[in-house]
C-alpha positions in Angstrom: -23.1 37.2 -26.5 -22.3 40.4 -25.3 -19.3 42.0 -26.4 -20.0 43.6 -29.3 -20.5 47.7 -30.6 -23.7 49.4 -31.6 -23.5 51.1 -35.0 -26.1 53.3 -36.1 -26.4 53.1 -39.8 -26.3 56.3 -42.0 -27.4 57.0 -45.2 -25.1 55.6 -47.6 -23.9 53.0 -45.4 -23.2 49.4 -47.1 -22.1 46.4 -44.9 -19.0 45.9 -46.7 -18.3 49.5 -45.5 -19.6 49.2 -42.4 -17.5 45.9 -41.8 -14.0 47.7 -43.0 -14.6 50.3 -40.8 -14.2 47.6 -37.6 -11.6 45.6 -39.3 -13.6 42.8 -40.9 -12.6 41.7 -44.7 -15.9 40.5 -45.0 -19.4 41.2 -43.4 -20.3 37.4 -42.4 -19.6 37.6 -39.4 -21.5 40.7 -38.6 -24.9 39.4 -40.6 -24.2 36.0 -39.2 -23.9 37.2 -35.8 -27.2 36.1 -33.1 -28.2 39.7 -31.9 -28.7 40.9 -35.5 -30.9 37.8 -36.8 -34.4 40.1 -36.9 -32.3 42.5 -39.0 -31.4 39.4 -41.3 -33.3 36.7 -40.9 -31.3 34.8 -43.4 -27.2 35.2 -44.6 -27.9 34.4 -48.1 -30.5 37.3 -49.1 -28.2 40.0 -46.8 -27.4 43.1 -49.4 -26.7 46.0 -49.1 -30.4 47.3 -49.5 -31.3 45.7 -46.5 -29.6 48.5 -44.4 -32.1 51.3 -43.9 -30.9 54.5 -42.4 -31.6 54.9 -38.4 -31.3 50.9 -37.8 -28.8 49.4 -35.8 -26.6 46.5 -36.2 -24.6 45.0 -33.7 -21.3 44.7 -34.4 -19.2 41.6 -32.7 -15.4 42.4 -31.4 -12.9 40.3 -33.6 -11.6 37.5 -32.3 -8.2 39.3 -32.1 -9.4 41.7 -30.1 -10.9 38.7 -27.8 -8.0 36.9 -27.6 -6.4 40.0 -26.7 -8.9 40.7 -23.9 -8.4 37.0 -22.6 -4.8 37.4 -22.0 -5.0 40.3 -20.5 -7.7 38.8 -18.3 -5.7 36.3 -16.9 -2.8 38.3 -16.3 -5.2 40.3 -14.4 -6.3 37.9 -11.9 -2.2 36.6 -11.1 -2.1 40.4 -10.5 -4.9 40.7 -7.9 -3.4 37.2 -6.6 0.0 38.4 -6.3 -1.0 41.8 -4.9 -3.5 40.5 -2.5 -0.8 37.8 -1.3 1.2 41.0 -0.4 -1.3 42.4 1.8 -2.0 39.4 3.5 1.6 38.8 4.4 1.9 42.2 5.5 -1.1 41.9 8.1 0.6 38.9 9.2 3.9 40.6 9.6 2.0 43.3 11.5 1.0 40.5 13.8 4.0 38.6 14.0 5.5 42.2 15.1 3.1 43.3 17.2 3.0 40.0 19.1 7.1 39.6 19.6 6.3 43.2 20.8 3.7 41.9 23.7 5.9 38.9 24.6 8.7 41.1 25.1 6.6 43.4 27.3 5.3 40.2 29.1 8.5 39.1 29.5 10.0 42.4 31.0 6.8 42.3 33.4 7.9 38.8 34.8 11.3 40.0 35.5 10.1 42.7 37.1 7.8 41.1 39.4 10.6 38.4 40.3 13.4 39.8 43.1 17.0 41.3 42.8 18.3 37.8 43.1 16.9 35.8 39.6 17.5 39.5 37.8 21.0 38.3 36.3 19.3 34.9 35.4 16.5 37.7 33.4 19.4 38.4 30.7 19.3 35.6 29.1 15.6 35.4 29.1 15.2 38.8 27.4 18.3 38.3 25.0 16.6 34.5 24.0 13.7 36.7 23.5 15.0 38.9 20.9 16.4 35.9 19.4 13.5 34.2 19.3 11.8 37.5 17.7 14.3 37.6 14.8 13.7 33.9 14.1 13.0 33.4 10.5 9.7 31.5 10.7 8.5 28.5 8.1 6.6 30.0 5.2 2.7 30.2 5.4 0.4 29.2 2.8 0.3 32.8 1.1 4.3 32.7 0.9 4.3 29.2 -0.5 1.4 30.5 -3.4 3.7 33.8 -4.2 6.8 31.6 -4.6 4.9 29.2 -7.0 3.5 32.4 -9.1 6.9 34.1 -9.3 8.5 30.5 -10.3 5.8 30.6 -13.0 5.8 34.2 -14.2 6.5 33.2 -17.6 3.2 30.9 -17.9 0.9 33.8 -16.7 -0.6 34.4 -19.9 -1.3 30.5 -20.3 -3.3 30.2 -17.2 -5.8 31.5 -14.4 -4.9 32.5 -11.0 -6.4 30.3 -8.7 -8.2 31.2 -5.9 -6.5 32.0 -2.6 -6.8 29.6 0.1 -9.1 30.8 3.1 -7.5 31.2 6.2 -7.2 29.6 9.6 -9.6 30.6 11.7 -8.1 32.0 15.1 -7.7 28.0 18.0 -7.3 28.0 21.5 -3.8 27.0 21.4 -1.0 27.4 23.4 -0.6 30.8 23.3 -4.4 31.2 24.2 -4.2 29.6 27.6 -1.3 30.4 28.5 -2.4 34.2 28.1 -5.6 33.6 29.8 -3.9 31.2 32.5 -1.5 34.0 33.3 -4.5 36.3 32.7 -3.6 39.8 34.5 -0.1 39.2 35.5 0.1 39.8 31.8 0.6 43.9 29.8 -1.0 41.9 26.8 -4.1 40.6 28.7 -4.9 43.9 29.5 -4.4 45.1 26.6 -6.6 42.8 24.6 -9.4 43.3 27.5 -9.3 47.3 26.6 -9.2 46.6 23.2 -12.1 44.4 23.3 -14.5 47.0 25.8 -13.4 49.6 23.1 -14.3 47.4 20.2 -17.4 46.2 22.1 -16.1 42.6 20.7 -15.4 39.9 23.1 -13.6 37.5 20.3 -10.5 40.4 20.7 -10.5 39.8 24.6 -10.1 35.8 23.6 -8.1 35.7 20.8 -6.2 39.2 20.7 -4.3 40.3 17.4 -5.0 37.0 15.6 -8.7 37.2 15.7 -8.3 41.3 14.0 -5.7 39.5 11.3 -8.1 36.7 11.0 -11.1 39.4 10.2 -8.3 41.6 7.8 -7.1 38.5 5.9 -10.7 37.3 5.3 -11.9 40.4 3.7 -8.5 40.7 1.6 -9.1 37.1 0.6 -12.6 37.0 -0.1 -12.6 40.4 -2.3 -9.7 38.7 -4.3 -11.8 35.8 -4.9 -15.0 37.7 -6.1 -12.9 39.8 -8.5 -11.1 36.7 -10.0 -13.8 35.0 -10.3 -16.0 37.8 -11.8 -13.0 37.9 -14.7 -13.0 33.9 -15.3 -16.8 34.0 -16.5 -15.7 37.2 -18.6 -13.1 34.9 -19.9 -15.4 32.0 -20.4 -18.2 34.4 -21.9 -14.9 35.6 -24.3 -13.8 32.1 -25.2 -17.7 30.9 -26.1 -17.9 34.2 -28.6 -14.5 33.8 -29.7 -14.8 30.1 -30.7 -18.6 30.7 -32.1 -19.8 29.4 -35.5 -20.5 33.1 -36.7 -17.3 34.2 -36.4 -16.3 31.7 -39.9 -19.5 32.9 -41.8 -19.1 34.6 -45.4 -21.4 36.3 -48.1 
């Protein structure tokens, strides 16, 4: 059990002192308690003359102070949830924008490329476009989660954050062949081959920005994870001391 304090004892030490001095009203808990058994090997013959000067005794946290610990704990892990929700959605706004961005230039370079005659007919094209661009779009996954936290704020003490959902890997959708159909009649082809000759990786050339959001929303995802998992089996290691038989012992 590991969350406890060292004490050094000093001359003149007693454990009913020693216990006051970390908030126990009686030093059960602290004889009782598995780390010190070699000191005393039994509850009932623990005095005070059993302390000698130089040893140390472990002293357990109070299950107060546990309980304390355990809330804050899980509050911790909505708050690595919540915040890495945030990041996630803002690498996927970066995408979002950066992609209405390259259809737009797409766009302009087909209307170009067409002659004076279907210009006119290139309005409505590029004004649809912008419409298209400020289209509110259905929530994702890490939208839906932060709406159920913030619906349940109240119960964050109560519970653990779960885990965030992985995410989609990049497909070859629509938007994939039609890139690759159009291939260099296309600013954003282009642009996805530099980017991949710079990167030296040939999954940016396929799958442009959503294969680089993919990548960042993976590594936001899994470091949330590890830390919210690292703080349940502190939780679980708090609620086995916490709820131990030691804790009710008395001399």
């Amino acid at each position: 059990m590991p969350f406890h304090d060292a004490y050094v004892v000093r001359a003149g030490d007693t454990l009913t002192s020693i216990a006051r001095t970390y908030n126990y009203s009686n030093p059960g808990p602290i004889v009782a308690y598995p780390p010190n058994q070699a000191l005393f090997p039994s509850n009932a013959t623990a005095t005070p003359n059993q302390l000698r000067a130089g040893s140390t005794i472990y002293i357990p946290w109070p299950a107060d102070l546990l309980r304390r610990l355990i809330e804050r704990s899980r509050s911790l892990t909505h708050m690595i949830n919540r915040d890495a929700l945030q990041l996630i959605q803002r690498v996927n706004d970066q995408q979002s924008n950066l992609d209405s961005f390259m259809t737009l230039l797409d766009m302009a370079n087909f209307i170009a490329t067409l002659n004076v005659g279907l210009v006119m007919g290139g309005v409505d094209l590029v004004r649809g476009a912008g419409n298209v661009a400020e289209h509110v779009p259905e929530p994702t996954t890490a939208q839906a989660i932060m709406q159920m936290l913030e619906n349940r704020a109240g119960n964050v003490s109560n519970a653990v954050s779960t885990l965030l959902p992985a995410p989609a890997a990049p497909t070859m959708n629509f938007r994939y062949f039609a890139r690759h159909a159009l291939g260099p009649l296309n600013p954003s082809y282009w642009g996805s081959v530099g980017a991949a000759i710079s990167e030296g990786d040939p999954e940016i050339w396929m799958y442009g920005s959503a294969i680089v959001t993919y990548r960042q929303v993976s590594r936001i995802t899994n470091q949330a994870n590890r830390d919210i998992e690292r703080l349940k089996d502190r939780i679980r290691e708090m609620q086995t001391q916490m709820n131990a038989p030691f804790n009710s012992a008395r001399i």
